[in-house]
C-alpha positions as CSV (number, residue, x, y, z in Angstrom):
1,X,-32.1,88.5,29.9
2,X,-30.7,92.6,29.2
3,X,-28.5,91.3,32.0
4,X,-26.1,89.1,29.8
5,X,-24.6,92.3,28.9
6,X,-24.2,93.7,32.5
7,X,-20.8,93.9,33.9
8,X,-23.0,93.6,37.3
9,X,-21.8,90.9,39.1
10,X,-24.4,90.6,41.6
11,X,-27.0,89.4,38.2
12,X,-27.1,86.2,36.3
13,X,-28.8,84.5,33.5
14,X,-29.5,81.0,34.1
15,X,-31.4,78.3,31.7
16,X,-35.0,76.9,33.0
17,X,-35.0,74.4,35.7
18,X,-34.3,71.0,33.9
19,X,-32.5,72.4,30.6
20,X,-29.4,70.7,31.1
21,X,-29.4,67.3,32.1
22,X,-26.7,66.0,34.1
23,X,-25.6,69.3,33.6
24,X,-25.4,68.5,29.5
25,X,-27.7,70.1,27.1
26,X,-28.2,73.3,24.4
27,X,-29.4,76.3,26.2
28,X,-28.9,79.3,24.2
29,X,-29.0,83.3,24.6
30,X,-29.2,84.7,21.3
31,X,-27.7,88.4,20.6
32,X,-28.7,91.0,17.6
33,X,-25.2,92.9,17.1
34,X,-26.9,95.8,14.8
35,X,-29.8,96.6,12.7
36,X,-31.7,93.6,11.0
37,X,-29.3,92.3,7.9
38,X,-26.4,94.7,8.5
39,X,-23.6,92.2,9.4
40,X,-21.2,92.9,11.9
41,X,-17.2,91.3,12.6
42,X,-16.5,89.4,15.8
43,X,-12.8,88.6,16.5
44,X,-13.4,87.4,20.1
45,X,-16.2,87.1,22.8
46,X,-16.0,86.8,26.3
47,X,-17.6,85.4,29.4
48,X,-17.5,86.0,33.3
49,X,-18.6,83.6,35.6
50,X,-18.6,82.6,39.0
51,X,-15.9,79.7,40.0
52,X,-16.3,77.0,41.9
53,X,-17.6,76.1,44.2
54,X,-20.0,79.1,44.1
55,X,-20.8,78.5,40.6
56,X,-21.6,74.6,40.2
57,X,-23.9,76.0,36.9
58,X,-21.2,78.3,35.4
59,X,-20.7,77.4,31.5
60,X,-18.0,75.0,30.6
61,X,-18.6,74.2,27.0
62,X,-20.1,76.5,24.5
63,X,-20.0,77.3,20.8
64,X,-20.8,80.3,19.1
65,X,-23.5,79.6,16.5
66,X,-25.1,81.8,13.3
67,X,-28.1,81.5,10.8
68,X,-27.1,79.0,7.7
69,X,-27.2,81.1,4.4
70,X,-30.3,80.2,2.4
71,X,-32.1,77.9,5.5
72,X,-34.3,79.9,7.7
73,X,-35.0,78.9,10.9
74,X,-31.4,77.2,10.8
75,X,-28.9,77.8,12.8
76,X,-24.7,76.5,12.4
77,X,-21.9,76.8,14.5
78,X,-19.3,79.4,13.5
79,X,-16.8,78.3,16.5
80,X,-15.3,75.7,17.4
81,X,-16.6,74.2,21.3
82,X,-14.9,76.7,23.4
83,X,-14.0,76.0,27.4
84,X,-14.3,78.2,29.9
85,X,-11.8,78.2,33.5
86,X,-12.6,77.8,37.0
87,X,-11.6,81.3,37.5
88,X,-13.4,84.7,38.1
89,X,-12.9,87.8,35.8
90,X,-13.7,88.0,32.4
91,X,-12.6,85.2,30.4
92,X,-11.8,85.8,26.5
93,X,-11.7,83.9,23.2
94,X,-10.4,84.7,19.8
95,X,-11.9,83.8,17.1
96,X,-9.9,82.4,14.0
97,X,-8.6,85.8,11.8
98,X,-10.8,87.3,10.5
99,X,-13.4,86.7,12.8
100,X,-16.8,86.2,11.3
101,X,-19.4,88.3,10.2
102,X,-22.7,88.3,11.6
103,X,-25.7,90.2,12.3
104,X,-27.3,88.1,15.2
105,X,-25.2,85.4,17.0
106,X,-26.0,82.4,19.4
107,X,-24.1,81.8,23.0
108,X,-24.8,78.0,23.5
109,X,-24.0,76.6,26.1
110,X,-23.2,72.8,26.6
111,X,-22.4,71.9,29.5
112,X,-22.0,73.4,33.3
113,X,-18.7,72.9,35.2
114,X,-20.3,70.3,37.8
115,X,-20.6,68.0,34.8
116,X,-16.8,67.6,34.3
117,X,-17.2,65.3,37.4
118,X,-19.3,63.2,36.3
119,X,-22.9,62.6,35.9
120,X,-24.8,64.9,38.4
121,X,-28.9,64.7,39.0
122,X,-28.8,68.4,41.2
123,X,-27.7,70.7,38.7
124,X,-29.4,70.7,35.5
125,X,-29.4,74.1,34.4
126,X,-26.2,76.5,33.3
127,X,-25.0,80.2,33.3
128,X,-23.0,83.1,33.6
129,X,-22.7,86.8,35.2
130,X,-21.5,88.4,31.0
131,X,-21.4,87.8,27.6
132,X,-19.5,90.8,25.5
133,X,-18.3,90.6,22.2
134,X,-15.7,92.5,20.5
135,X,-15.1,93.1,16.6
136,X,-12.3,94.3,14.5
């Protein structure tokens, strides 16, 4: 999983066999950005994958999500659903100003780029070469 951070291309993280049905689901990778309560400000995150067609399991849809204030164990989104392109290279989206303040953060994934053509019974998990995150 140290991976998702890699700029390596030749390393991926991908969900369990079966996570994402017809290439739909909520497979998450969940990132602490500092010490344990200190909150830190994302104003974008980025992704690489591998296009198509070497990458039928890249992401498509994601959202970023955080712990709900004052509900343990629960988790909210903090971004809207977010799209990634068929395109290699690193692949970044801003967050609405300010950004938001967090001290760990979810990448969920909701779907893998096969799925945009339809229902697909092969490729049922998803993934991607990087996650990075940038603050102000």
């Amino acid at each position: 999983i140290s991976e998702c951070l890699s700029s390596d291309l030749t390393t991926w993280w991908i969900s369990g066999p079966n996570s994402m049905i017809n290439g739909l689901g909520r497979e998450f990778v969940e990132f602490q950005m500092g010490s344990q309560c200190e909150l830190r400000r994302l104003s974008r995150v980025g992704v690489s994958i591998p296009p198509l067609p070497a990458g039928p399991l890249s992401v498509r849809e994601f959202v970023l999500e955080a712990p709900a204030v004052g509900k343990k164990g629960h988790w909210k989104a903090v971004s809207v659903v977010l799209s990634t392109r068929n395109v290699s290279g690193m692949q970044y989206f801003q967050l609405p100003p300010p950004g938001i303040d967090v001290d760990r953060v979810r990448f969920t994934c909701l779907s893998n780029h096969l799925s945009s053509f339809g229902p697909t019974d092969t490729y049922r998990s998803v993934g991607f070469f990087t996650v990075k995150f940038d603050g102000n």
